[in-house]
C-alpha positions in Angstrom: 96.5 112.1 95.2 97.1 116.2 95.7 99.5 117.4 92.8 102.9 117.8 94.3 104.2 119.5 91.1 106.7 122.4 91.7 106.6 121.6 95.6 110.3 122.0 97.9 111.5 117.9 98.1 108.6 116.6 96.0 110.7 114.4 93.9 112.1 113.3 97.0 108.4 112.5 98.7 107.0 110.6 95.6 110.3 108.8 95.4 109.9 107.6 99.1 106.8 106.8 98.2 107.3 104.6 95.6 109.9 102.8 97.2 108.0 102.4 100.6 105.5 100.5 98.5 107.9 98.2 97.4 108.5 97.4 100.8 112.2 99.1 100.9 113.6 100.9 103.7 115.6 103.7 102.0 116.5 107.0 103.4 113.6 108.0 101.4 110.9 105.8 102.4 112.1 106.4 106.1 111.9 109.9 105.1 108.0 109.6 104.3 107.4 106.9 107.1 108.5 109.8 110.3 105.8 112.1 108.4 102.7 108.8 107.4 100.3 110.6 109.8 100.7 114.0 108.0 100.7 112.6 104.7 97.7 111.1 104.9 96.2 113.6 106.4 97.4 115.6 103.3 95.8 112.9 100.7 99.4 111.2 100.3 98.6 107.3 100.7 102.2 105.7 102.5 102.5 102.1 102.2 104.3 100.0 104.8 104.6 102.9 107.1 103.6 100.6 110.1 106.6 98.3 109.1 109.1 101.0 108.2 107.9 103.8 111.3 109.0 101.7 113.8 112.1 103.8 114.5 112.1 105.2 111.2 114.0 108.3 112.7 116.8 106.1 114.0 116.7 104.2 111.1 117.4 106.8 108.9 119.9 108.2 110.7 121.7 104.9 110.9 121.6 104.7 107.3 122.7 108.1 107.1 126.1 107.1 108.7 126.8 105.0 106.3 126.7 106.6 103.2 127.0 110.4 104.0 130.3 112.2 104.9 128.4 113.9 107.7 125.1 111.8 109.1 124.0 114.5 111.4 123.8 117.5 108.7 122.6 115.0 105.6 119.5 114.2 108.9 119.0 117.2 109.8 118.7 118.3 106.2 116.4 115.9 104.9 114.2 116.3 107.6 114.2 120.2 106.6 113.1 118.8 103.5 110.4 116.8 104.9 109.1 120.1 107.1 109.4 122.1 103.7 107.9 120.0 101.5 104.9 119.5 104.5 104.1 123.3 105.0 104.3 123.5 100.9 101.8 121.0 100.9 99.6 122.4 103.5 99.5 126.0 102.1 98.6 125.0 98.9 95.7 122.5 100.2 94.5 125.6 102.5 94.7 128.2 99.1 92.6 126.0 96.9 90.2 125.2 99.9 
């Protein structure tokens, strides 16, 4: 697994992680499930992505309505996450190529 240390929303992305693995369908393991094929690509095994990514987008978002005062900011911001987190990833997997 590449070393995700100091990387934007990594605590986020190994949390998802973990918690896809377990089989639970948090915002966070949604989270990882919209980006499985880019994770892997990246080294990043996801668990249970086939059983969470169906929908995983609308998932999250449903789940996003109910616990966040505003679903369609805390969405678009954790998928900002995601994107940062991805290109992070990426850069540092193309500098120590």
């Amino acid at each position: 697994m590449p070393d995700l240390e100091g990387l934007p929303g990594a605590a986020r992305i190994t949390r998802g992680l973990r918690e896809a693995g377990e089989g639970r369908a948090t915002a966070d393991a949604l989270l990882v499930a919209i980006a499985a094929g880019r994770l892997r690509e990246l080294g990043l095994p996801v668990p249970n992505a086939e059983t969470l990514g169906r929908d995983a987008e609308l998932a999250l978002y449903a789940l996003l309505c109910q616990v966040a005062d505003d679903p369609y900011a805390a969405y678009n911001a954790a998928l900002a996450e995601l994107d940062s987190f991805l290109s992070s990833l990426e850069a540092r997997r193309r500098a120590t190529a």
